[in-house]
mmCIF file of the N, C-alpha and C atoms, coordinates in Angstrom:
data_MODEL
# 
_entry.id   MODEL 
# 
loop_
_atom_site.group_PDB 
_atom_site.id 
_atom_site.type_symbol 
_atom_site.label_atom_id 
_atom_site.label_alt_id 
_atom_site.label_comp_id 
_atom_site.label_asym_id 
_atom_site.label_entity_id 
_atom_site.label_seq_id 
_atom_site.pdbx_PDB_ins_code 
_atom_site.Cartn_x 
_atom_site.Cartn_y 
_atom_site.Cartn_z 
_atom_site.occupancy 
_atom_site.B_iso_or_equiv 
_atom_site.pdbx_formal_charge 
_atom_site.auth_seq_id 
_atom_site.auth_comp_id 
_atom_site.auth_asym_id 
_atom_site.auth_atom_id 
_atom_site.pdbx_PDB_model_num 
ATOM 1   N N  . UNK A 1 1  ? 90.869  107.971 108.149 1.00 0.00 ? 1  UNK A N  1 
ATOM 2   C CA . UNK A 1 1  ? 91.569  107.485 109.312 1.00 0.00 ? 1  UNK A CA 1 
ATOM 3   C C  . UNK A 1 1  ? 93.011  107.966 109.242 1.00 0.00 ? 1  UNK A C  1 
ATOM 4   N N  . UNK A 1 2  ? 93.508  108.319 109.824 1.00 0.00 ? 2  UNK A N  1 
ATOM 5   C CA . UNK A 1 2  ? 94.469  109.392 109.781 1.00 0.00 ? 2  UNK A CA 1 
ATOM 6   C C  . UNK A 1 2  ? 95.751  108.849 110.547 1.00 0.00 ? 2  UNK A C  1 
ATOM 7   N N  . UNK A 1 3  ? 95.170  107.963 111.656 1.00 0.00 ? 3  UNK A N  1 
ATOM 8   C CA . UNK A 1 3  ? 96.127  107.271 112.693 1.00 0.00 ? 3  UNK A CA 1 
ATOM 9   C C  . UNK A 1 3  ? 96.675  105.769 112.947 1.00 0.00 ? 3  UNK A C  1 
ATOM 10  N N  . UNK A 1 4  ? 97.728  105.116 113.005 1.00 0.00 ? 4  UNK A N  1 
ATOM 11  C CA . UNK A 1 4  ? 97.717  103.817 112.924 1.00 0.00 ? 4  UNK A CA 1 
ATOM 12  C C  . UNK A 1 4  ? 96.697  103.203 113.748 1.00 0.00 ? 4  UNK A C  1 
ATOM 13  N N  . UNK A 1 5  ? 96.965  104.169 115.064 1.00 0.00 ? 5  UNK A N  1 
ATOM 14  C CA . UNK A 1 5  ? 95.610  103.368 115.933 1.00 0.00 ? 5  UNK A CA 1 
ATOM 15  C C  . UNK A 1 5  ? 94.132  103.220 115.397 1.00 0.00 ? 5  UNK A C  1 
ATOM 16  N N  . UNK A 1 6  ? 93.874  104.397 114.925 1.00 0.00 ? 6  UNK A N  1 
ATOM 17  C CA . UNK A 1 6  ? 92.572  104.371 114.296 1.00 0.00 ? 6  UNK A CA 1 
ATOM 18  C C  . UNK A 1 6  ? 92.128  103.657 113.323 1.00 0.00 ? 6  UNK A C  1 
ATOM 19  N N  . UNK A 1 7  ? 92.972  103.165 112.469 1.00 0.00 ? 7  UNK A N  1 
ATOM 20  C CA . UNK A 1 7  ? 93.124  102.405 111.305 1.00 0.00 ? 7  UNK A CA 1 
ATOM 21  C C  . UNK A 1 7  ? 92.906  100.823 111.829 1.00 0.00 ? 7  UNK A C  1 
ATOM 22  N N  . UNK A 1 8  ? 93.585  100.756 112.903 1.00 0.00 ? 8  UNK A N  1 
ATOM 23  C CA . UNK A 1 8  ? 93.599  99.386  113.621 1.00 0.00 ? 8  UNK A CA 1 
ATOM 24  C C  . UNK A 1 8  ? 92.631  99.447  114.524 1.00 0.00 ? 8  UNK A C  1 
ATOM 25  N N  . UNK A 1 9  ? 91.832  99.839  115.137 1.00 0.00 ? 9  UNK A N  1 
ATOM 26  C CA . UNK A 1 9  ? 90.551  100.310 115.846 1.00 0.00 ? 9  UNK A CA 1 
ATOM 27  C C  . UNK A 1 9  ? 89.414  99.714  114.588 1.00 0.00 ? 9  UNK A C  1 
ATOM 28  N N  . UNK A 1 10 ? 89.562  100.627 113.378 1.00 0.00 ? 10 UNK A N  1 
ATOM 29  C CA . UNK A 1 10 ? 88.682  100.273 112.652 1.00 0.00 ? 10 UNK A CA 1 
ATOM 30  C C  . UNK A 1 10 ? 88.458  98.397  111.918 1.00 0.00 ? 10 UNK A C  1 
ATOM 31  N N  . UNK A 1 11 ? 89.409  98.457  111.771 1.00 0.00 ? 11 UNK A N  1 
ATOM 32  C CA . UNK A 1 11 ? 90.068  97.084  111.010 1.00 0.00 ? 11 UNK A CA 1 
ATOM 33  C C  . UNK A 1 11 ? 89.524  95.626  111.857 1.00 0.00 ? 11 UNK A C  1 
ATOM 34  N N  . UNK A 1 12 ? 89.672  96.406  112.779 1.00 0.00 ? 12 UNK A N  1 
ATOM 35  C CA . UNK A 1 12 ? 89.748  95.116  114.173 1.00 0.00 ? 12 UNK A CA 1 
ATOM 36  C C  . UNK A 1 12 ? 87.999  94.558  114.165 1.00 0.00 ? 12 UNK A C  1 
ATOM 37  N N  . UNK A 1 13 ? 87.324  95.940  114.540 1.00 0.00 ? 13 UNK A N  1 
ATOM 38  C CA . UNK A 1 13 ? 86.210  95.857  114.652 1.00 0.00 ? 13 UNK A CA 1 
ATOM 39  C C  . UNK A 1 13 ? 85.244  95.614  112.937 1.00 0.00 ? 13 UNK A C  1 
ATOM 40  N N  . UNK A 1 14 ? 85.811  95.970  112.030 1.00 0.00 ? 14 UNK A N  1 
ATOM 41  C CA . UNK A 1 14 ? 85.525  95.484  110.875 1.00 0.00 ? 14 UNK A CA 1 
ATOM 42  C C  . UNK A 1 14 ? 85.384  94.014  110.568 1.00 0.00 ? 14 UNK A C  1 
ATOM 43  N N  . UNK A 1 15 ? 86.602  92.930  111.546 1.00 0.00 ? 15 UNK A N  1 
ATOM 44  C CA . UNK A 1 15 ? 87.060  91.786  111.142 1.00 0.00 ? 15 UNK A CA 1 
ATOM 45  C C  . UNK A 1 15 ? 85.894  91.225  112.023 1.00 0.00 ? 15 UNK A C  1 
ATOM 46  N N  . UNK A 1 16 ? 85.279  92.062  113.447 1.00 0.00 ? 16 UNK A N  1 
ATOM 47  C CA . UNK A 1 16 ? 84.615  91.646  114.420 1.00 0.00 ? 16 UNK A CA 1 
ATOM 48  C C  . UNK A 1 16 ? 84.754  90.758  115.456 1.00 0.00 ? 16 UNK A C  1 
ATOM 49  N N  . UNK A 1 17 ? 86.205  91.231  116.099 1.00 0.00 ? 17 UNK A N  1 
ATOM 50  C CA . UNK A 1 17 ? 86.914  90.830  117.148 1.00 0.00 ? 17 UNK A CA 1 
ATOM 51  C C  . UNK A 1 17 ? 86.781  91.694  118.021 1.00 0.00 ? 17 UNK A C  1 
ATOM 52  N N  . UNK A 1 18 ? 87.294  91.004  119.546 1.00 0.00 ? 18 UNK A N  1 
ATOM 53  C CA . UNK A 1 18 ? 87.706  92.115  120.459 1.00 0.00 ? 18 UNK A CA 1 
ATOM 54  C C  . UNK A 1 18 ? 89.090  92.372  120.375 1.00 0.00 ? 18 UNK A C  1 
ATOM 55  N N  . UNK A 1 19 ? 89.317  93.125  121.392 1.00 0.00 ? 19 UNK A N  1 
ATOM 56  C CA . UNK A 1 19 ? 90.991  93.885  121.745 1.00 0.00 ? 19 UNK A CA 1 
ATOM 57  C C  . UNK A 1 19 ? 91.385  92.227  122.191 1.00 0.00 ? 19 UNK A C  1 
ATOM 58  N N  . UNK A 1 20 ? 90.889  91.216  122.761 1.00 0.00 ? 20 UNK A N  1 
ATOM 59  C CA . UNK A 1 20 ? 91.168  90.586  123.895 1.00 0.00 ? 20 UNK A CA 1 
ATOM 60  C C  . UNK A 1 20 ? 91.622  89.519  122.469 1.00 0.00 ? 20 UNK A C  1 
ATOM 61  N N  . UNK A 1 21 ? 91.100  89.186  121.818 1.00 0.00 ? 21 UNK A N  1 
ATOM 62  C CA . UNK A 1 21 ? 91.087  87.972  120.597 1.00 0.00 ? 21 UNK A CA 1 
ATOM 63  C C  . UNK A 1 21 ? 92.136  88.317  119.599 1.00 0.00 ? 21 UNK A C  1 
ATOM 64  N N  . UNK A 1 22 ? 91.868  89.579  119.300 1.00 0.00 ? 22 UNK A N  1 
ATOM 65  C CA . UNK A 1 22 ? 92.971  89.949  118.378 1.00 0.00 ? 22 UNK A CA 1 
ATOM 66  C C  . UNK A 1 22 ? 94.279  89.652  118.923 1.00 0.00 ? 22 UNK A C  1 
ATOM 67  N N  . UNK A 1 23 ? 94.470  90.430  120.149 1.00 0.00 ? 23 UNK A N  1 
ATOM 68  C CA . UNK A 1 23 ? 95.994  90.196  121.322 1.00 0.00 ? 23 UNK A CA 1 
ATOM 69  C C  . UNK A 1 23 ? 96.456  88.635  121.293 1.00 0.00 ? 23 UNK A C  1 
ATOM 70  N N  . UNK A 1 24 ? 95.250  87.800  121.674 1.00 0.00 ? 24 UNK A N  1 
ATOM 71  C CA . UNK A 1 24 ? 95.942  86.564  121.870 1.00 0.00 ? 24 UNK A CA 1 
ATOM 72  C C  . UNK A 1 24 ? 96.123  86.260  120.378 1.00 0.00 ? 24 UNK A C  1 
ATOM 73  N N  . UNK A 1 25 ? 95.098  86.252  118.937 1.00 0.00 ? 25 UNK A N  1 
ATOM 74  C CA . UNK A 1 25 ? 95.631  85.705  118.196 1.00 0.00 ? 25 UNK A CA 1 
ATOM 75  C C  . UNK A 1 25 ? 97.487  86.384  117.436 1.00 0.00 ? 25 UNK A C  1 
ATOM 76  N N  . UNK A 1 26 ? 97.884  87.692  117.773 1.00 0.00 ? 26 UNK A N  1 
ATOM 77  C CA . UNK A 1 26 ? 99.144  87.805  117.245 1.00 0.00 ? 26 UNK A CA 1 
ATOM 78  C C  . UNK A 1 26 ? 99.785  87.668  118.825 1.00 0.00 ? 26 UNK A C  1 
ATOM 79  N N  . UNK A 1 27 ? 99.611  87.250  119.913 1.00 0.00 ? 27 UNK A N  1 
ATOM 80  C CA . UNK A 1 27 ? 101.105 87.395  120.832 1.00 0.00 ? 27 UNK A CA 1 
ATOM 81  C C  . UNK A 1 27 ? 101.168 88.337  121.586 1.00 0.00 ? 27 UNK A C  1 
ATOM 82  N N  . UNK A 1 28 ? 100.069 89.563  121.585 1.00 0.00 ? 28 UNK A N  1 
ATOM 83  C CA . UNK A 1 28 ? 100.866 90.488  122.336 1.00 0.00 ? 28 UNK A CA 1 
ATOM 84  C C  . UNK A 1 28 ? 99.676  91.113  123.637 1.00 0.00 ? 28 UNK A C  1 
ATOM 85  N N  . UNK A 1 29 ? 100.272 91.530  124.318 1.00 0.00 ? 29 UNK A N  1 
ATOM 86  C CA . UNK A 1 29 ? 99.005  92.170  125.512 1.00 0.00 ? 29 UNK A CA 1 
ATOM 87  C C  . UNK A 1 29 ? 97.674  92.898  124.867 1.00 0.00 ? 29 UNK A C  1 
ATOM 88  N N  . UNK A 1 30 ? 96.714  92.834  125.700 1.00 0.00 ? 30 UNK A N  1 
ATOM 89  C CA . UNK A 1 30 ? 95.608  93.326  125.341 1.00 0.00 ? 30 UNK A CA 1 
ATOM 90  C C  . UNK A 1 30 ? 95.482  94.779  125.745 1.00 0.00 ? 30 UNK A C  1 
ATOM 91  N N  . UNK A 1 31 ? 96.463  95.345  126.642 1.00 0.00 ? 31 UNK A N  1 
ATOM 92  C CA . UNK A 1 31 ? 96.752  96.917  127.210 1.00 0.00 ? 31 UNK A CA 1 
ATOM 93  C C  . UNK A 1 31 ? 97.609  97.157  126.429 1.00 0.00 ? 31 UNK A C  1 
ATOM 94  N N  . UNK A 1 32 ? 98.388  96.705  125.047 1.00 0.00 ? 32 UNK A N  1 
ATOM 95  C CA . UNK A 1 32 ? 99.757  96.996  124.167 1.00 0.00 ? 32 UNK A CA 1 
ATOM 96  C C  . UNK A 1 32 ? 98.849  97.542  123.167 1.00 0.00 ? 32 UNK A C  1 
ATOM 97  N N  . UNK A 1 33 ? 97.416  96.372  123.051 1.00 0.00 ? 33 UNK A N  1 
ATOM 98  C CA . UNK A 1 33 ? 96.211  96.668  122.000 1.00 0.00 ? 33 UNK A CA 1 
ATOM 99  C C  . UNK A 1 33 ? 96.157  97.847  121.979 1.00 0.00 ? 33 UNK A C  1 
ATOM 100 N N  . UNK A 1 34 ? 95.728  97.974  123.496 1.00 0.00 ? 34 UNK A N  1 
ATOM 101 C CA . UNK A 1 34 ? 94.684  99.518  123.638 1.00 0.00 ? 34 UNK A CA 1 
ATOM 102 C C  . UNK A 1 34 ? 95.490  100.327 124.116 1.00 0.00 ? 34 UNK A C  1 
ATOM 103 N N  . UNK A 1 35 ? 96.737  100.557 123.898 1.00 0.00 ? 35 UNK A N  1 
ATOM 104 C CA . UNK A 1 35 ? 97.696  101.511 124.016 1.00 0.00 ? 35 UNK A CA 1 
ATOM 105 C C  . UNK A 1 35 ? 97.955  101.965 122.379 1.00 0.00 ? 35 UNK A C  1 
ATOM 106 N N  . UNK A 1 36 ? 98.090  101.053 121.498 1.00 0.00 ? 36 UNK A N  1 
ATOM 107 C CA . UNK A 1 36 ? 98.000  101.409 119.780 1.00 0.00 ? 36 UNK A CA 1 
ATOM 108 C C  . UNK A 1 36 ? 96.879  101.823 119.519 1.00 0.00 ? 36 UNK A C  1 
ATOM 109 N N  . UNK A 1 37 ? 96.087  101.369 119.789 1.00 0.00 ? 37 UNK A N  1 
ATOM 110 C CA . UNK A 1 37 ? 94.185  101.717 119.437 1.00 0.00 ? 37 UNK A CA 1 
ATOM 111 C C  . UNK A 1 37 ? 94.094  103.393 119.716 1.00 0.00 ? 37 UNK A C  1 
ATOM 112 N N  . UNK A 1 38 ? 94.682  103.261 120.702 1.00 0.00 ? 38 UNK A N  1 
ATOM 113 C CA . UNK A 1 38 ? 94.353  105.146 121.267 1.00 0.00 ? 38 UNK A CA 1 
ATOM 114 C C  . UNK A 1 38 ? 95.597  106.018 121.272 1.00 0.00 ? 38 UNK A C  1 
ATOM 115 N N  . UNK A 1 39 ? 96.335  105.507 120.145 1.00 0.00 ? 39 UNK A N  1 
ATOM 116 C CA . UNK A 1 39 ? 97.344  106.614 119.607 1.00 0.00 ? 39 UNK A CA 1 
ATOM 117 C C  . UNK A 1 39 ? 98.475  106.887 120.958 1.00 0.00 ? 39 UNK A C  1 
ATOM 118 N N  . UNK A 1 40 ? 98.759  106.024 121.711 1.00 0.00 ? 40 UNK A N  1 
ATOM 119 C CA . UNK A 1 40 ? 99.685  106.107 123.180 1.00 0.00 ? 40 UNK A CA 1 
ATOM 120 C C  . UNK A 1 40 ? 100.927 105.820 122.212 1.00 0.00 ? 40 UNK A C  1 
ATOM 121 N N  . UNK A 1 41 ? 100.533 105.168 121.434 1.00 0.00 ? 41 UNK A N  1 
ATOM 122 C CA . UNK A 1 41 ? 102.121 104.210 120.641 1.00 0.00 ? 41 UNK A CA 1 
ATOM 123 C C  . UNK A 1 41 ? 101.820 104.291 118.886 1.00 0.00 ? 41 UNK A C  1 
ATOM 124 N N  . UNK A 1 42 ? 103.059 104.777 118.492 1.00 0.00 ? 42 UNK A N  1 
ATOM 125 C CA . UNK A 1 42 ? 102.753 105.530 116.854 1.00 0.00 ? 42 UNK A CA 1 
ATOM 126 C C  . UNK A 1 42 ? 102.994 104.166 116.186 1.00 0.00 ? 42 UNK A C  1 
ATOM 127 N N  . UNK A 1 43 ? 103.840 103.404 116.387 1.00 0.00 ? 43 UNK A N  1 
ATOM 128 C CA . UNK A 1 43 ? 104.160 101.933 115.657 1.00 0.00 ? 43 UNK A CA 1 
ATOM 129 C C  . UNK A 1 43 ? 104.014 100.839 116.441 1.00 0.00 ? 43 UNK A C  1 
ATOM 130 N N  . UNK A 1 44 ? 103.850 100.019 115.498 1.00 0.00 ? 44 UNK A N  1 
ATOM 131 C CA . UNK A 1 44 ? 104.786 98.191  116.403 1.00 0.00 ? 44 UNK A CA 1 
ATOM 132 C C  . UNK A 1 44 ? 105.202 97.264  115.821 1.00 0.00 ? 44 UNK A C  1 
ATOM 133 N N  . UNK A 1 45 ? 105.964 96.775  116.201 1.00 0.00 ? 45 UNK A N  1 
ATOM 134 C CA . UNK A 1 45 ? 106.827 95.587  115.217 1.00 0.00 ? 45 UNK A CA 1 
ATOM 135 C C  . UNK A 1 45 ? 105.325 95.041  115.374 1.00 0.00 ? 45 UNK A C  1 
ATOM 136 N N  . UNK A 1 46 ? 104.624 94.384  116.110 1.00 0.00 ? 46 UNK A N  1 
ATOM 137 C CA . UNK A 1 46 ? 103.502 93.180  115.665 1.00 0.00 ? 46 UNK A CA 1 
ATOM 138 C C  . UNK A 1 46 ? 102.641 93.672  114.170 1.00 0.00 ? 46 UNK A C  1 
ATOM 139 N N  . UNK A 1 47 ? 102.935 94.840  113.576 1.00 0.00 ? 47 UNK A N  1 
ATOM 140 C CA . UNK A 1 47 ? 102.082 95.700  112.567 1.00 0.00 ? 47 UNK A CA 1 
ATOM 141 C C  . UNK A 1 47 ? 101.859 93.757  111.735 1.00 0.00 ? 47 UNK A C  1 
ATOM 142 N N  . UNK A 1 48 ? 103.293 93.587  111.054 1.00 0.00 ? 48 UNK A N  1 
ATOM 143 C CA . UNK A 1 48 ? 102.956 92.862  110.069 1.00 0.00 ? 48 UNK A CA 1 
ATOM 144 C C  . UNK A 1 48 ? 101.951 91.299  110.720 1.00 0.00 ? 48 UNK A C  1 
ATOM 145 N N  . UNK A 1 49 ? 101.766 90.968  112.010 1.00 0.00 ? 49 UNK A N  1 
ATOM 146 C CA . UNK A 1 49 ? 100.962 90.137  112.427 1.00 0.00 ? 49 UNK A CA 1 
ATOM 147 C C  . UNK A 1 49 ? 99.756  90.632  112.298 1.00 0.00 ? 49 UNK A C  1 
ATOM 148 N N  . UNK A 1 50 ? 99.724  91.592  113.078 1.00 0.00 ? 50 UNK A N  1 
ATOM 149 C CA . UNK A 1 50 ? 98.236  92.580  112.778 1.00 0.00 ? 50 UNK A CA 1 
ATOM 150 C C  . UNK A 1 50 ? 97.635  92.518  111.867 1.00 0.00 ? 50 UNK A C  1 
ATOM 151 N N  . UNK A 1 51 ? 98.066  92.850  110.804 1.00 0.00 ? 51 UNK A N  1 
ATOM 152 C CA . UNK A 1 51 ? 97.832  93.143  109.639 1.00 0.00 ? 51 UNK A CA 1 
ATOM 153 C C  . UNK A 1 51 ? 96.995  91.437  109.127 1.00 0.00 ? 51 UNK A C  1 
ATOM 154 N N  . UNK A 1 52 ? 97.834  91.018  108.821 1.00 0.00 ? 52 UNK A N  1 
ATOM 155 C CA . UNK A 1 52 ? 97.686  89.341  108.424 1.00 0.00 ? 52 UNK A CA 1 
ATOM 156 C C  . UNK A 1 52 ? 96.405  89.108  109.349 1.00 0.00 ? 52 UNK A C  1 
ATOM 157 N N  . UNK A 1 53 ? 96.417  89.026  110.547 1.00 0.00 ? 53 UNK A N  1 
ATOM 158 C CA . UNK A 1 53 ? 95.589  88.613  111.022 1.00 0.00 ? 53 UNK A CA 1 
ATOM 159 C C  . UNK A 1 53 ? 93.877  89.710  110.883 1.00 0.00 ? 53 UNK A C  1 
ATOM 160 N N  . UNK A 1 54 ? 93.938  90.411  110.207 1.00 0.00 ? 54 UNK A N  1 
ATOM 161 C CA . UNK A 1 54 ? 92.700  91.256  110.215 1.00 0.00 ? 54 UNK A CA 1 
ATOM 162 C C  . UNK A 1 54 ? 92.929  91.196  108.741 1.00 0.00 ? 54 UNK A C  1 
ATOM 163 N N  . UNK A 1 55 ? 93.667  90.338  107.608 1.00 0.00 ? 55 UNK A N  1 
ATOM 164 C CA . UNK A 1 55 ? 93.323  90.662  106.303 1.00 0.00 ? 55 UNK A CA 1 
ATOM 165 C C  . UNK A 1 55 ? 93.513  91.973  105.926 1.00 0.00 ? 55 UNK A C  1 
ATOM 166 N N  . UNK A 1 56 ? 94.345  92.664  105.934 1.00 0.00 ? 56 UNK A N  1 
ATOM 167 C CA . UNK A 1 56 ? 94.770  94.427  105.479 1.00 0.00 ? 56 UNK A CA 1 
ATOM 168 C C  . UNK A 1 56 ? 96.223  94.132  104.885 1.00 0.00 ? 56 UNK A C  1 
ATOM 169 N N  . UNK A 1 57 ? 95.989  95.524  104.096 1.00 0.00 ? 57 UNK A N  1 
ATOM 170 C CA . UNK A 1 57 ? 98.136  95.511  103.995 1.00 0.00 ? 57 UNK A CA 1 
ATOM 171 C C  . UNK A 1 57 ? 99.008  96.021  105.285 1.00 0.00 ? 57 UNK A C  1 
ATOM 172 N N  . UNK A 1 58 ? 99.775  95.633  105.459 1.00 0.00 ? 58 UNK A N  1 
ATOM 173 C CA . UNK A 1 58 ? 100.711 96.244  106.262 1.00 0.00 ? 58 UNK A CA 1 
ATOM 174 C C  . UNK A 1 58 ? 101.177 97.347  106.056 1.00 0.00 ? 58 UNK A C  1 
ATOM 175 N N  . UNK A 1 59 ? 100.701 98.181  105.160 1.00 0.00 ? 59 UNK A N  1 
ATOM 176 C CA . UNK A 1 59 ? 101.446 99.187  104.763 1.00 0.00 ? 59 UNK A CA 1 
ATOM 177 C C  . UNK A 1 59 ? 100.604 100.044 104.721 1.00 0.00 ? 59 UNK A C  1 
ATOM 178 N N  . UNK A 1 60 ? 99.346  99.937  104.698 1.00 0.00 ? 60 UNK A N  1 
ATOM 179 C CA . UNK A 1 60 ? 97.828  101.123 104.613 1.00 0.00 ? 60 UNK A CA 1 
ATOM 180 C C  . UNK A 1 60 ? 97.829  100.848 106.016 1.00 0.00 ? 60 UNK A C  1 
ATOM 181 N N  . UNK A 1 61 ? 97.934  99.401  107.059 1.00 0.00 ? 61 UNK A N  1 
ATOM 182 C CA . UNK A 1 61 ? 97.824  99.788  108.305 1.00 0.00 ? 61 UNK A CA 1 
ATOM 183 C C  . UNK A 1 61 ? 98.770  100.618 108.845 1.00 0.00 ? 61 UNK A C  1 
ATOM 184 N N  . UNK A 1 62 ? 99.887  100.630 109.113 1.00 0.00 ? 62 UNK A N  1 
ATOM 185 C CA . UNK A 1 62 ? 101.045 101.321 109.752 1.00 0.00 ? 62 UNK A CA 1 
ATOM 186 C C  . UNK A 1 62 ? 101.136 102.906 109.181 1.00 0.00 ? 62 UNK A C  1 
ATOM 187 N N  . UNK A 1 63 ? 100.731 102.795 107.384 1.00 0.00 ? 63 UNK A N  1 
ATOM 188 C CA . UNK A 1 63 ? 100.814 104.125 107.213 1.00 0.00 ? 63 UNK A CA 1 
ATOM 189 C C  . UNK A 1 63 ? 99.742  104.898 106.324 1.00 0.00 ? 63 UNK A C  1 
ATOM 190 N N  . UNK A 1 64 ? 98.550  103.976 106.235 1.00 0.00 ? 64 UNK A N  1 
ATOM 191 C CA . UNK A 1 64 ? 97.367  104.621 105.381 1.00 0.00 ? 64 UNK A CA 1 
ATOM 192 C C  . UNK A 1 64 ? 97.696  104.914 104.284 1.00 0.00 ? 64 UNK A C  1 
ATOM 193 N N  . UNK A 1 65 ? 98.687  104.361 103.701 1.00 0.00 ? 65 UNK A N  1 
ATOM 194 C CA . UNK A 1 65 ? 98.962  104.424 102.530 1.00 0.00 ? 65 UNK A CA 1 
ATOM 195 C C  . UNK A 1 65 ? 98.910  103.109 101.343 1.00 0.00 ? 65 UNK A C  1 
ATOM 196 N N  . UNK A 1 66 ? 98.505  102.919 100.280 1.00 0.00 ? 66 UNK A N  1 
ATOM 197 C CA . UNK A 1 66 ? 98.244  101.603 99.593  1.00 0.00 ? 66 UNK A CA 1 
ATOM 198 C C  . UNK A 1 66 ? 96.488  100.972 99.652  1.00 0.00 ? 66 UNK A C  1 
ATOM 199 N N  . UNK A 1 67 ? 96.648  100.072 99.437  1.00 0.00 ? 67 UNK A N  1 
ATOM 200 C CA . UNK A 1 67 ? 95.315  99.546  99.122  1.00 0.00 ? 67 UNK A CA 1 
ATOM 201 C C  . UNK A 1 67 ? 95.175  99.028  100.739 1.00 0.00 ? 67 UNK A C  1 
ATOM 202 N N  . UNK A 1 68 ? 94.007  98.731  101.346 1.00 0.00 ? 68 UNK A N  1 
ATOM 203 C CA . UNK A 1 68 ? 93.629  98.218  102.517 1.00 0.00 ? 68 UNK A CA 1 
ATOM 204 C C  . UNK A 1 68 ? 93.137  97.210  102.136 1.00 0.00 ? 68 UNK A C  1 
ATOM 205 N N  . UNK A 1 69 ? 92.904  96.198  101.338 1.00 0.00 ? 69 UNK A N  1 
ATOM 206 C CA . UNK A 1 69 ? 92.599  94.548  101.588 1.00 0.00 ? 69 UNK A CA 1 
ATOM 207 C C  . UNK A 1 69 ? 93.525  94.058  100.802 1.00 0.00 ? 69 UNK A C  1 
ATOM 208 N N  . UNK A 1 70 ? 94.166  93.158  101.085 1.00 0.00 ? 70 UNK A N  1 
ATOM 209 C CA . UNK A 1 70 ? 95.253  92.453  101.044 1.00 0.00 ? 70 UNK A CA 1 
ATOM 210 C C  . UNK A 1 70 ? 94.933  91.580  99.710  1.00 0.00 ? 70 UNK A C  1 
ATOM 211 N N  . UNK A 1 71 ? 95.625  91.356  98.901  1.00 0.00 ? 71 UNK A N  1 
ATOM 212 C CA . UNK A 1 71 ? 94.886  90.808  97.188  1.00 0.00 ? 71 UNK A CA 1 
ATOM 213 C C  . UNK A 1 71 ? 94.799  88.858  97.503  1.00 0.00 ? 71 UNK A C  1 
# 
């Protein structure tokens, strides 16, 4: 996975949410979702909600780098 979106595409659907559940559980639009999901938007401050809320690091999400499940 190469892309934040993709990384968060995967993650999301790993946790087995929609775009719509994930959005409301951190705060932010469900078109902000699927504007990150499909690489429209390279970052977002919500990363570290994201993250938390799908169980990942914040730091393999935003940059694919580090371990991806959170210890």
């Amino acid at each position: 996975m190469r892309t934040f979106g993709s990384r968060l595409k995967a993650a999301r659907k790993e946790a087995g949410l929609s775009q719509a559940q994930l959005a409301r559980t951190v705060g932010m639009s469900q078109g902000n979702l699927s504007d990150i999901e499909n690489n429209h938007v390279p970052t977002s401050t919500f990363t570290p909600k994201l993250a938390a809320a799908l169980g990942v690091e914040a730091l393999w999400l935003a940059e694919g780098r580090g371990g991806k499940r959170r210890p």
